[in-house]
N, CA, C and O atoms as a Maestro MAE file, in Angstrom:
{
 s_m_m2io_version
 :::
 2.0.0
}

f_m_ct {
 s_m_title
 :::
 protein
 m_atom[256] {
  # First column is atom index #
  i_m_mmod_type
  r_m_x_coord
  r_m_y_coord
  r_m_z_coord
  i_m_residue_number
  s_m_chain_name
  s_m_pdb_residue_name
  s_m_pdb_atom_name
  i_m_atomic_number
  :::
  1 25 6.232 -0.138 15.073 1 A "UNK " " N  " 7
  2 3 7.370 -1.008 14.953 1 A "UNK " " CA " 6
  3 2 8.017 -0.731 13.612 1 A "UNK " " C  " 6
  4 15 7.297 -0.354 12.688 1 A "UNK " " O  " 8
  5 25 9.047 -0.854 13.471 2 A "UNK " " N  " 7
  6 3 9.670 -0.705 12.511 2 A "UNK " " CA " 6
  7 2 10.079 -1.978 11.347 2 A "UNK " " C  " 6
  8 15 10.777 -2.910 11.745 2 A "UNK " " O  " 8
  9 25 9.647 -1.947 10.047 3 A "UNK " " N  " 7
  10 3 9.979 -3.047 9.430 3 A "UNK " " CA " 6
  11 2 10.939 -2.569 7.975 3 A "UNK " " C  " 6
  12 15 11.115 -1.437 7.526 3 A "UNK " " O  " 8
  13 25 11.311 -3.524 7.612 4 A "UNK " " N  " 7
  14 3 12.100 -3.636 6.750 4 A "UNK " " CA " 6
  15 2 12.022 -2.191 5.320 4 A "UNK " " C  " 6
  16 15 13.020 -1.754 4.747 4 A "UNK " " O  " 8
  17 25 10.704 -1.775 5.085 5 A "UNK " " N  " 7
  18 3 10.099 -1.237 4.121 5 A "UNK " " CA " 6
  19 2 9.866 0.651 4.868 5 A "UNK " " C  " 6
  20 15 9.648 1.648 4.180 5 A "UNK " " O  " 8
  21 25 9.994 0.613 6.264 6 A "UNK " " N  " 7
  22 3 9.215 1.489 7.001 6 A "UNK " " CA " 6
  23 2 8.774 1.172 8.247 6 A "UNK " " C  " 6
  24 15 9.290 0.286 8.928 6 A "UNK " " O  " 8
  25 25 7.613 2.014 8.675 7 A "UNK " " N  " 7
  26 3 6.656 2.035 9.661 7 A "UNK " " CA " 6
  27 2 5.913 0.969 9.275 7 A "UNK " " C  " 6
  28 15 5.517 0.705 8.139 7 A "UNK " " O  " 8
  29 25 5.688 0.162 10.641 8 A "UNK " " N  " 7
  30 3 4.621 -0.973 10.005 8 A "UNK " " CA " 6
  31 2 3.704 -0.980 11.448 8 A "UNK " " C  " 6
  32 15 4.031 -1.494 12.518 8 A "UNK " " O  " 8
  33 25 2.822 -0.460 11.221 9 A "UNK " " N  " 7
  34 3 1.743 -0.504 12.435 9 A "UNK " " CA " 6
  35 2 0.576 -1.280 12.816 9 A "UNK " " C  " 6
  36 15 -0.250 -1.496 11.929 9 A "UNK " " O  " 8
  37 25 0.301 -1.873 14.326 10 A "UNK " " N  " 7
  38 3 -0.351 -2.368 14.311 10 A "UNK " " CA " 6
  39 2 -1.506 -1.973 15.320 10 A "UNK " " C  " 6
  40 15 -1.064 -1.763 16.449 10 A "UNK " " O  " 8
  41 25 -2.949 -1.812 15.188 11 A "UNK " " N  " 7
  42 3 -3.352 -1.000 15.910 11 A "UNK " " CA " 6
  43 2 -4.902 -2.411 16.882 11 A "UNK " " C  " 6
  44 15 -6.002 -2.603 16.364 11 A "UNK " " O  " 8
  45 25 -4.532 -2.959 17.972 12 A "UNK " " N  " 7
  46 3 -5.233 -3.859 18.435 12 A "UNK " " CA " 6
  47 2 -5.863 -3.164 18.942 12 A "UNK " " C  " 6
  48 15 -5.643 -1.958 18.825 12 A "UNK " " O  " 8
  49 25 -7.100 -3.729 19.856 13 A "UNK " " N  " 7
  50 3 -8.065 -3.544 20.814 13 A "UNK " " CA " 6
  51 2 -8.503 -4.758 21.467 13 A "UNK " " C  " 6
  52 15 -8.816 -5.821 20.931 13 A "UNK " " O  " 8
  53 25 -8.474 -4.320 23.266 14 A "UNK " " N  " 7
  54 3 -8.843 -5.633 23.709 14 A "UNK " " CA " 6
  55 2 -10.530 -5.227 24.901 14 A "UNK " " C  " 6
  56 15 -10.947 -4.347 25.654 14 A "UNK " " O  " 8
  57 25 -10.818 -6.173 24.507 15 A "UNK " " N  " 7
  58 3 -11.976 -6.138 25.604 15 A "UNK " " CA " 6
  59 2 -11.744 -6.575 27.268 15 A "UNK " " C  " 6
  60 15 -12.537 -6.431 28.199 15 A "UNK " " O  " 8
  61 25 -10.425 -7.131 27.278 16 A "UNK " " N  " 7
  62 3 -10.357 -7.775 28.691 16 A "UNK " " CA " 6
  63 2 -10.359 -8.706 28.738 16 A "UNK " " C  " 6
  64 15 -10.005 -9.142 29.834 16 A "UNK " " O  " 8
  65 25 -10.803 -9.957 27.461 17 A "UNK " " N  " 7
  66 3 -10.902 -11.233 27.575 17 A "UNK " " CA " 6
  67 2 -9.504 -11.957 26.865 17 A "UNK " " C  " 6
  68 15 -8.719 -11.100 26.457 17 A "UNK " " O  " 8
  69 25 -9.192 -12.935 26.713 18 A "UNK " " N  " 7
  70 3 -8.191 -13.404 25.900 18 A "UNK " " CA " 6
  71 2 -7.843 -13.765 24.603 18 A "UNK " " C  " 6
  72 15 -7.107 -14.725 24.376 18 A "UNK " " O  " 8
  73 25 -8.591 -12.671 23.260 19 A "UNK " " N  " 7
  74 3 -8.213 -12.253 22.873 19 A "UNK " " CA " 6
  75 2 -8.930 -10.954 22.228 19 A "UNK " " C  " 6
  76 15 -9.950 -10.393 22.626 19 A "UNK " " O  " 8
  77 25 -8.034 -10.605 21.017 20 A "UNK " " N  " 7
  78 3 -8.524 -9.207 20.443 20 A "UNK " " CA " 6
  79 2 -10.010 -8.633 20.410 20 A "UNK " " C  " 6
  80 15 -10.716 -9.631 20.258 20 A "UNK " " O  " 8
  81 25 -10.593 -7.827 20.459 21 A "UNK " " N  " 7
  82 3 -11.792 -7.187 20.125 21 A "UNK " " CA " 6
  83 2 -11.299 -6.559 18.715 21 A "UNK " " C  " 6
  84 15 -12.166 -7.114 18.041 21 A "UNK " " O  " 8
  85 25 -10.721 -5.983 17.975 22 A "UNK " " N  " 7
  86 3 -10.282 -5.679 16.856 22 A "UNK " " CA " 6
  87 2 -8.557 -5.555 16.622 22 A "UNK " " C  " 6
  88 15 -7.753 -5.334 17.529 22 A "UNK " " O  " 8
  89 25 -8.228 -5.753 15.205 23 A "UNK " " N  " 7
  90 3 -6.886 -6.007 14.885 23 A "UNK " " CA " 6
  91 2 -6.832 -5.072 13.515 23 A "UNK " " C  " 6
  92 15 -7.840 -4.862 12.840 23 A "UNK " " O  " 8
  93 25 -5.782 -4.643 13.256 24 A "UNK " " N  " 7
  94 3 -5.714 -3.831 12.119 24 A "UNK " " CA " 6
  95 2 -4.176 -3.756 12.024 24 A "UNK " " C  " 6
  96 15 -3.511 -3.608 13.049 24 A "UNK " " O  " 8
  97 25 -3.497 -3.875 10.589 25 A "UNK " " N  " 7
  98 3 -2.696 -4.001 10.521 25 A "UNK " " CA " 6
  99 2 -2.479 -2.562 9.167 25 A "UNK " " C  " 6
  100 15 -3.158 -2.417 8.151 25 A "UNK " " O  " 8
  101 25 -1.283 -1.674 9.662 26 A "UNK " " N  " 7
  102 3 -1.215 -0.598 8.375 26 A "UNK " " CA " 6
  103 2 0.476 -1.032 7.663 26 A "UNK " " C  " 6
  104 15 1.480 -0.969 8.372 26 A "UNK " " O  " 8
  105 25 0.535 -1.473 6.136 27 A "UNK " " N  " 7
  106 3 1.926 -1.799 6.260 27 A "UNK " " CA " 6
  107 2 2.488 -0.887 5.985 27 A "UNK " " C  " 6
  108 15 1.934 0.177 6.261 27 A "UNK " " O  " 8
  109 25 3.714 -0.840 5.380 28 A "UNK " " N  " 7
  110 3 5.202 0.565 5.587 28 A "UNK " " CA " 6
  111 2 4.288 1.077 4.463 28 A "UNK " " C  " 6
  112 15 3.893 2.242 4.501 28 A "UNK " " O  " 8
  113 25 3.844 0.034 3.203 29 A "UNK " " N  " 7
  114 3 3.509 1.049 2.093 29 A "UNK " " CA " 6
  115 2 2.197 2.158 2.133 29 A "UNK " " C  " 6
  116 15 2.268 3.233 1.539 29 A "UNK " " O  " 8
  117 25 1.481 1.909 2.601 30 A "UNK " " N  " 7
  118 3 0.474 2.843 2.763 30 A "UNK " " CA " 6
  119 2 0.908 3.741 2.799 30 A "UNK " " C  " 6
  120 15 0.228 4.346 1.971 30 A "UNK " " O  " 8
  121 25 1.660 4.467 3.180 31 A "UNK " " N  " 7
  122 3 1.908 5.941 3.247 31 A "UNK " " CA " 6
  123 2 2.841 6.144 1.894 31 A "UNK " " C  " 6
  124 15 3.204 7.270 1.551 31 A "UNK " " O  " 8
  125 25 3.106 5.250 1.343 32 A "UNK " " N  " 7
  126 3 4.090 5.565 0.255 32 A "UNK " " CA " 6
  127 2 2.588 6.141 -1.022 32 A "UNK " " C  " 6
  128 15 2.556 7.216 -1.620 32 A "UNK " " O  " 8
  129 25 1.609 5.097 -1.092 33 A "UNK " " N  " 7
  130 3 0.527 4.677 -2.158 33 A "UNK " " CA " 6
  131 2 0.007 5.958 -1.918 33 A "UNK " " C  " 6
  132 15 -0.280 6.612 -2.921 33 A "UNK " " O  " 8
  133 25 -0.214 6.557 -0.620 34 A "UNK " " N  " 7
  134 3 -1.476 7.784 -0.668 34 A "UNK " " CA " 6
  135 2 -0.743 9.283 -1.105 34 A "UNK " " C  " 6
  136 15 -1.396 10.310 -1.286 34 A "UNK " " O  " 8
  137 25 0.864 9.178 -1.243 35 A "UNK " " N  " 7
  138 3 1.382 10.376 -1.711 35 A "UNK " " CA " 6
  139 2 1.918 9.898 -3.131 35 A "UNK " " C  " 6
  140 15 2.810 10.521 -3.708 35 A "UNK " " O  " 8
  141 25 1.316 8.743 -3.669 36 A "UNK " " N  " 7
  142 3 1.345 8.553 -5.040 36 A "UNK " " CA " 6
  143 2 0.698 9.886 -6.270 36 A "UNK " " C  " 6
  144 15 1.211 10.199 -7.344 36 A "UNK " " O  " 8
  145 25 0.123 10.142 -5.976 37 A "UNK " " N  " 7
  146 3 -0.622 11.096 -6.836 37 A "UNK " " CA " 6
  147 2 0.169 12.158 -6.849 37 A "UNK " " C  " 6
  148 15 0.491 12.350 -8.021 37 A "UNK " " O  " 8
  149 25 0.582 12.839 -6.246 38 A "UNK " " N  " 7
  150 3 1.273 14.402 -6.344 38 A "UNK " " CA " 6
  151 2 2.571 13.673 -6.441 38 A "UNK " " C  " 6
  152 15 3.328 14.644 -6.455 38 A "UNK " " O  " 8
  153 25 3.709 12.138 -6.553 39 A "UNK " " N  " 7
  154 3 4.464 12.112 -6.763 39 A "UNK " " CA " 6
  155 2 4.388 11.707 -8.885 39 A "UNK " " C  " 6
  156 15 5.320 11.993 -9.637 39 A "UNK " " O  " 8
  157 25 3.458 11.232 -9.210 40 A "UNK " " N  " 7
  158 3 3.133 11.177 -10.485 40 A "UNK " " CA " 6
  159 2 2.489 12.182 -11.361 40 A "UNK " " C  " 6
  160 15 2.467 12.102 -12.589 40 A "UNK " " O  " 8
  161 25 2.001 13.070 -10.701 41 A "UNK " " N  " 7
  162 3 1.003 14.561 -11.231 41 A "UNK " " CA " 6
  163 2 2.033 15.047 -12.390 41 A "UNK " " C  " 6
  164 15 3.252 15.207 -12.335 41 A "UNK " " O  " 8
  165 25 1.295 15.192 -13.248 42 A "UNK " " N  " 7
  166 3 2.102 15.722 -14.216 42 A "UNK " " CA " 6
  167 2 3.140 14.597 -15.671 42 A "UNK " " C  " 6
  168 15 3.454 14.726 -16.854 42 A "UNK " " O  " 8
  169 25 3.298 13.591 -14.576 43 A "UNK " " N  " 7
  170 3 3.840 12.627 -15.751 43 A "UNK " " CA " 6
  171 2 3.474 12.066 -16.895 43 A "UNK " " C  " 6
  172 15 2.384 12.273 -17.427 43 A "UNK " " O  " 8
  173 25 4.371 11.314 -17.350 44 A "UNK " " N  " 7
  174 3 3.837 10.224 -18.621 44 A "UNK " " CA " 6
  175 2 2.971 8.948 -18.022 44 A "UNK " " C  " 6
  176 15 2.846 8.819 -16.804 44 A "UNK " " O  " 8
  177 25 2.364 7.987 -18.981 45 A "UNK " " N  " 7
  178 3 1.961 6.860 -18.201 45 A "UNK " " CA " 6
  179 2 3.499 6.020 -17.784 45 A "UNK " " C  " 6
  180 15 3.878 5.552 -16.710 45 A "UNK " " O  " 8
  181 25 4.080 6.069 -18.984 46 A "UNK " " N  " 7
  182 3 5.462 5.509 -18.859 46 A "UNK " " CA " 6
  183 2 6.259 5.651 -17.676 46 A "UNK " " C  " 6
  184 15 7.105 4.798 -17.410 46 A "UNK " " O  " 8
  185 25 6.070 6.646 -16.943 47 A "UNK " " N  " 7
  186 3 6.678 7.261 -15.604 47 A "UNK " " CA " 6
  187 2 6.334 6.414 -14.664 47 A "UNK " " C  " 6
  188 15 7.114 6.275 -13.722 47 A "UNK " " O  " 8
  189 25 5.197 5.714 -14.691 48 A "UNK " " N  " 7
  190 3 4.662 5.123 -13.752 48 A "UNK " " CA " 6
  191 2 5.152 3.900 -12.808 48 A "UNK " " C  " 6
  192 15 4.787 3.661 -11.658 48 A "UNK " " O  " 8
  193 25 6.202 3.100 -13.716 49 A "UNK " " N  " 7
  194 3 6.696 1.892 -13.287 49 A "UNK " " CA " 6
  195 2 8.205 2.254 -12.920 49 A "UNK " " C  " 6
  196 15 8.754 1.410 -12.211 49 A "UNK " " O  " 8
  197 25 9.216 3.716 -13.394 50 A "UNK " " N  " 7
  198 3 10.327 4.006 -12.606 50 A "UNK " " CA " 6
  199 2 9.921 4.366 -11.541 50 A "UNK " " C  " 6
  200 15 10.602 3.957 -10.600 50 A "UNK " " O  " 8
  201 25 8.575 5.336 -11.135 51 A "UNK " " N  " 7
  202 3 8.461 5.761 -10.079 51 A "UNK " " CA " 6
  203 2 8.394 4.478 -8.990 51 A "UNK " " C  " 6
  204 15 9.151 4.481 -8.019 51 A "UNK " " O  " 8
  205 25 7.371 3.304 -9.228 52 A "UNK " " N  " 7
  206 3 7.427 2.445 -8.183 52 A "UNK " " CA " 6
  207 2 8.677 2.081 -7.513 52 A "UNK " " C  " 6
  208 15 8.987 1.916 -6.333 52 A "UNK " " O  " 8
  209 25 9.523 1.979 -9.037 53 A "UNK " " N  " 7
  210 3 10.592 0.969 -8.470 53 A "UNK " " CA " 6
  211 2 11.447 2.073 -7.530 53 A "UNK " " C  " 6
  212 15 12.381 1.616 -6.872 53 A "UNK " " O  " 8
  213 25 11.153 3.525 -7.446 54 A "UNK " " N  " 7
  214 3 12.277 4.252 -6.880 54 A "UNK " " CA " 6
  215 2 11.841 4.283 -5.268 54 A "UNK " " C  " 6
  216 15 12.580 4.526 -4.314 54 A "UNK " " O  " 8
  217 25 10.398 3.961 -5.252 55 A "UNK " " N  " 7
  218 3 9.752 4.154 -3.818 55 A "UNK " " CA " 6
  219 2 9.691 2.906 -3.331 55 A "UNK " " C  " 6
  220 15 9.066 2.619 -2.310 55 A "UNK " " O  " 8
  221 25 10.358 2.061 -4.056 56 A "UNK " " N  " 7
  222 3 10.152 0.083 -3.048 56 A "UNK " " CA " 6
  223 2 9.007 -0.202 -2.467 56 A "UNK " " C  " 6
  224 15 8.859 -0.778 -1.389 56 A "UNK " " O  " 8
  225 25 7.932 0.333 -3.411 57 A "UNK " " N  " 7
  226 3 6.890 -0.513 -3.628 57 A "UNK " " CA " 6
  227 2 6.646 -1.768 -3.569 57 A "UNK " " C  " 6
  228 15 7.156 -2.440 -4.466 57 A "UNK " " O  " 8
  229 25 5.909 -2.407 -2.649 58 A "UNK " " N  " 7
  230 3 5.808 -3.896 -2.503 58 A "UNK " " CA " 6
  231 2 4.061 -3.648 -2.786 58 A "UNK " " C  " 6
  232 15 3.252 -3.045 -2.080 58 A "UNK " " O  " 8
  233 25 3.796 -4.587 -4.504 59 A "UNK " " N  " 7
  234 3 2.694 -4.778 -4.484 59 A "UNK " " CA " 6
  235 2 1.786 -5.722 -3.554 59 A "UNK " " C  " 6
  236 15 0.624 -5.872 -3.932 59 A "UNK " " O  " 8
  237 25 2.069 -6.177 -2.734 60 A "UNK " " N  " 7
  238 3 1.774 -7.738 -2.236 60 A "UNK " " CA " 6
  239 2 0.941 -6.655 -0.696 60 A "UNK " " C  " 6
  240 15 -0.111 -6.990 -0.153 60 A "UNK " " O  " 8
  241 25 1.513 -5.789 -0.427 61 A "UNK " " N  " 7
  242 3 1.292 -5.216 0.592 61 A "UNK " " CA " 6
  243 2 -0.439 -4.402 0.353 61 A "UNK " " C  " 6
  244 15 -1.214 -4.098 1.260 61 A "UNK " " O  " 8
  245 25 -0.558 -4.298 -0.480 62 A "UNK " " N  " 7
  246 3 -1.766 -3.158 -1.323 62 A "UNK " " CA " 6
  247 2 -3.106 -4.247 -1.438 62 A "UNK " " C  " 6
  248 15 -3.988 -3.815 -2.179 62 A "UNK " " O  " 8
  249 25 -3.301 -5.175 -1.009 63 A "UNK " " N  " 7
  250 3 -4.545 -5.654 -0.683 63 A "UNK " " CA " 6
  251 2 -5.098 -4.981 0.296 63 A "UNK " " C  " 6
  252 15 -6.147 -5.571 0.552 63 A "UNK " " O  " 8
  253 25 -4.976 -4.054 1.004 64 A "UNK " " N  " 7
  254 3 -5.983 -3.959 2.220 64 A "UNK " " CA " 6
  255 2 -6.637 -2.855 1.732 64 A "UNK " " C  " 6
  256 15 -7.571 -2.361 2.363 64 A "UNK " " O  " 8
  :::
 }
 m_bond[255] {
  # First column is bond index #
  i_m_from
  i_m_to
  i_m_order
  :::
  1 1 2 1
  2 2 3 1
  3 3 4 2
  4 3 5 1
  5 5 6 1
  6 6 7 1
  7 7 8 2
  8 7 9 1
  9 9 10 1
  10 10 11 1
  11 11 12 2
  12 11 13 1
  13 13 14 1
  14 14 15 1
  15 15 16 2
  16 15 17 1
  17 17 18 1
  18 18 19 1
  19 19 20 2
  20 19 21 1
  21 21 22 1
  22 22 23 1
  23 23 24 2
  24 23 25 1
  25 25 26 1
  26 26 27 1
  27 27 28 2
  28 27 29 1
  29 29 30 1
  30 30 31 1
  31 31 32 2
  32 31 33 1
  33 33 34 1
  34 34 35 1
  35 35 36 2
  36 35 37 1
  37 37 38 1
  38 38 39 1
  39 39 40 2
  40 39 41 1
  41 41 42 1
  42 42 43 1
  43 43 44 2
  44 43 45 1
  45 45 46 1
  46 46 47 1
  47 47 48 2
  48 47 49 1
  49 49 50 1
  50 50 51 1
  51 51 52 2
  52 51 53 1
  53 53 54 1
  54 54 55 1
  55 55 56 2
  56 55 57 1
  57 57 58 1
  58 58 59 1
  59 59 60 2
  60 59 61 1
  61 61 62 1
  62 62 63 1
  63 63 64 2
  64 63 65 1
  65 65 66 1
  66 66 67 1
  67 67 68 2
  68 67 69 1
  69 69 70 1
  70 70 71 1
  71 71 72 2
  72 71 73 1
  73 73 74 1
  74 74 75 1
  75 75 76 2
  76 75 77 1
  77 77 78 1
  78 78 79 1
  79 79 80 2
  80 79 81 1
  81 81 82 1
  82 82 83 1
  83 83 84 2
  84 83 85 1
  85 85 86 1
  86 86 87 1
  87 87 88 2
  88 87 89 1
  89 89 90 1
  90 90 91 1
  91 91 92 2
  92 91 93 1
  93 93 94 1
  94 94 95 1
  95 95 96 2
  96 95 97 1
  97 97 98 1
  98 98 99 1
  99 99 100 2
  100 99 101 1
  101 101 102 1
  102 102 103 1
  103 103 104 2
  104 103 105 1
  105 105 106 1
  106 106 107 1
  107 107 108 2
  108 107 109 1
  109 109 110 1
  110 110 111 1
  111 111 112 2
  112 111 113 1
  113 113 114 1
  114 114 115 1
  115 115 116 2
  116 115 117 1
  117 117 118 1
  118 118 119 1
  119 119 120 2
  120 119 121 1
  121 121 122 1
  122 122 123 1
  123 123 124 2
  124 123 125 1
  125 125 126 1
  126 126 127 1
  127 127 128 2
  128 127 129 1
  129 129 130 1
  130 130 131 1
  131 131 132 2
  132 131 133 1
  133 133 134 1
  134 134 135 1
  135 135 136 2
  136 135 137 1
  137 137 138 1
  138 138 139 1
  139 139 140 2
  140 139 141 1
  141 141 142 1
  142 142 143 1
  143 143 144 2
  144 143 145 1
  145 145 146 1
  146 146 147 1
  147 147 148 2
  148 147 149 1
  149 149 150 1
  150 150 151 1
  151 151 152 2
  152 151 153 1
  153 153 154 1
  154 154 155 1
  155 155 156 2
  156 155 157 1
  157 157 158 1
  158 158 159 1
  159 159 160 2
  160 159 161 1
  161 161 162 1
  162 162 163 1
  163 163 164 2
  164 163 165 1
  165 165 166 1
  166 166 167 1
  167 167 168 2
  168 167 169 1
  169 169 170 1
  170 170 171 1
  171 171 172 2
  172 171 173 1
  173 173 174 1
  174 174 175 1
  175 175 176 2
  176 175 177 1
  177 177 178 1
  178 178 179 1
  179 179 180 2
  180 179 181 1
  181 181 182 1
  182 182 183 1
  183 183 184 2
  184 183 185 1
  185 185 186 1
  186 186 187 1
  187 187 188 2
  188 187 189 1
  189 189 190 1
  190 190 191 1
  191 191 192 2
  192 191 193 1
  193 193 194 1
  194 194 195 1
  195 195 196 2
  196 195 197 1
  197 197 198 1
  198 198 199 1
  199 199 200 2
  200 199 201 1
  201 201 202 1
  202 202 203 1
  203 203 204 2
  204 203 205 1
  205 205 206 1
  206 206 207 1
  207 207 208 2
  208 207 209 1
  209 209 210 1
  210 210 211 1
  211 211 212 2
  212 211 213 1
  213 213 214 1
  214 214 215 1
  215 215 216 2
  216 215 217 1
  217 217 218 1
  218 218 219 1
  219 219 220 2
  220 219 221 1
  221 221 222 1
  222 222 223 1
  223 223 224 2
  224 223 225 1
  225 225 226 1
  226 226 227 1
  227 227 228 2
  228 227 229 1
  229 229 230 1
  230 230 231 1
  231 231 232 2
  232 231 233 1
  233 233 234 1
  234 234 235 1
  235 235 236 2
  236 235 237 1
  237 237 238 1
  238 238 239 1
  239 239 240 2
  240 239 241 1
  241 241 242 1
  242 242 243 1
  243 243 244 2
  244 243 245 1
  245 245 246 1
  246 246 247 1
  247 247 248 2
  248 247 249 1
  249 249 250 1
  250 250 251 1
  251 251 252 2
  252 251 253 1
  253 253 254 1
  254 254 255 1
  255 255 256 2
  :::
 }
}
């Protein structure tokens, strides 16, 4: 599905009964966080907080 940020996926499983056997939720940022490294390689520490703001980074999302 598509959300505001990206791809926002949700990946259920059902056993047949009424409700889930497992739930997993991936938000838009995940894929932003795991190509963090080769987008900072090489920088300052200072670099660190334009880069977020250029990729709309939502910290709130980065608990999982």
């Amino acid at each position: 599905m598509e959300g505001a940020n990206g791809e926002l996926g949700f990946y259920v499983v059902s056993d047949g009964s009424d409700r889930p056997y497992r739930v997993r939720v991936r938000p838009p940022c995940f894929a932003i966080m795991a190509a963090l490294p080769e987008l900072i390689a090489g920088d300052l520490v200072a670099d660190i907080v334009p880069t977020f703001g250029s990729v709309n980074m939502i910290g709130g999302e980065l608990d999982r």
